[in-house]
N, C-alpha and C positions, 0 to 999 in steps of 0.2 A: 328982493332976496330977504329971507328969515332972518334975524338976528338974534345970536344967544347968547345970552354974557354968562359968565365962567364966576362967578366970588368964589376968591380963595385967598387965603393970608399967606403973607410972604412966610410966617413961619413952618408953614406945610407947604412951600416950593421948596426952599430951602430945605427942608427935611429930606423931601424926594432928592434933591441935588445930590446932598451927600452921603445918600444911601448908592445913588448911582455910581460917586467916587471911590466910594468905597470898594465897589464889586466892581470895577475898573480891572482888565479890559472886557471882564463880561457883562450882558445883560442883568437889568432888576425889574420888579415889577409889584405895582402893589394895586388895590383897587379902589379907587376913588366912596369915601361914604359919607354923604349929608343930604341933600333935598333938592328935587326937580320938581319945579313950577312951570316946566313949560321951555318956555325962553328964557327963565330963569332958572341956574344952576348954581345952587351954593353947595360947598365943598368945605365939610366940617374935620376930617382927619382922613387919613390914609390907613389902609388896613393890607401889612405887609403878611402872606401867608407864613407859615413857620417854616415852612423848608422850600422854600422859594429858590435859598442858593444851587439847590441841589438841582434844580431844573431849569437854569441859565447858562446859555453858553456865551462865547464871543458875538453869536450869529441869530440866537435864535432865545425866546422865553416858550417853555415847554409847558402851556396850562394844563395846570391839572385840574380834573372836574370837582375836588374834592374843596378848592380853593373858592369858590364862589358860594356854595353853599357853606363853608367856613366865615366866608366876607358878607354873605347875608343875612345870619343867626349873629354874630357881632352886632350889625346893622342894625337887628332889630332889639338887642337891646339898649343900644342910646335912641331907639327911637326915629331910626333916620333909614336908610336907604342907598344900597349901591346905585351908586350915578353911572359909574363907568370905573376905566383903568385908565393907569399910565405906566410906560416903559422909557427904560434909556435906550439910547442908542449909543454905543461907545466907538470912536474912532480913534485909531494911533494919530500921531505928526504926521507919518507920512502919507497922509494920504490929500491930496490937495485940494478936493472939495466936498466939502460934508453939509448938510442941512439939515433940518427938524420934519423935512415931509415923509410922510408914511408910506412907508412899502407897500405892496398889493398883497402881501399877507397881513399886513398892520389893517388895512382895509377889509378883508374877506373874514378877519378875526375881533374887530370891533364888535364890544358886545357892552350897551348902558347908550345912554343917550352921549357920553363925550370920552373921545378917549384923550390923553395926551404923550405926550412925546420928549425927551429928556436927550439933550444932545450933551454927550460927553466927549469934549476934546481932548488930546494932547496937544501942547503946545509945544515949540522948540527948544523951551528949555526945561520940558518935562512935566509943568503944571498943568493941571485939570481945571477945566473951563466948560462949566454946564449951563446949559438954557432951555427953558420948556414955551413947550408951544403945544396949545390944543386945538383939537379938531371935533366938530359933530360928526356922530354917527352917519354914515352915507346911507343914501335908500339903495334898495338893489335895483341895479341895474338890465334888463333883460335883453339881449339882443339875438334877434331874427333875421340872419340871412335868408334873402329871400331872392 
């Protein structure tokens, strides 16, 4: 199996964290930009669209095309490159089991070699409790009933 390591400083998870708390209970989203080597992916800042909020709901991040070629032209001025994105995923308390695995449209809408995933909890006594976890880009799958 491949292996690909992720560098990123805790101060751009942390950033993601509490950009996610913030738009708690809805979705956030911003696009990963620093350098792919390969197997190696470093992750120099995060580049959040400008109206980003306007296109999140509870359930859903509504990309717009206009955000990627904004997060590219950024990119290419420090010199670096969109890698990928990451999103939150936010849950209430009540719901009793939540995790950091990607939907199958988190999947079918992966776009850069990594994307990641931002779990925002509620807890029971109301606090917000996030954690990211990333995933490679998946190959497409093809299947042939036959």
């Amino acid at each position: 199996m491949l292996s690909i390591t992720v560098e990123i400083s805790r101060r751009i998870t942390e950033q993601f964290k509490k950009a996610a708390k913030l738009a708690f209970p809805k979705e956030t989203f911003a696009y990963l930009i620093g350098h792919d080597a390969g197997t190696q992916l470093a992750v120099e800042e995060l580049y959040f669209p400008d109206d980003v909020e306007q296109h999140c709901t509870e359930d859903a991040v509504h990309v717009q095309p206009h955000w990627l070629v904004d997060a590219q032209t950024h990119a290419r001025e420090t010199a670096a490159e969109v890698i990928g994105d990451i999103h939150s995923h936010p849950f209430p308390h009540s719901m009793s089991y939540v995790d950091r695995s990607p939907s199958e449209s988190d999947i079918d809408r992966a776009w850069g070699s990594v994307y990641g995933i931002c779990l925002v909890r509620q807890d029971k006594n109301g606090r917000l409790r996030a954690s990211i976890r990333f995933y490679p880009r998946q190959p497409e799958m093809i299947t042939k009933v036959v």
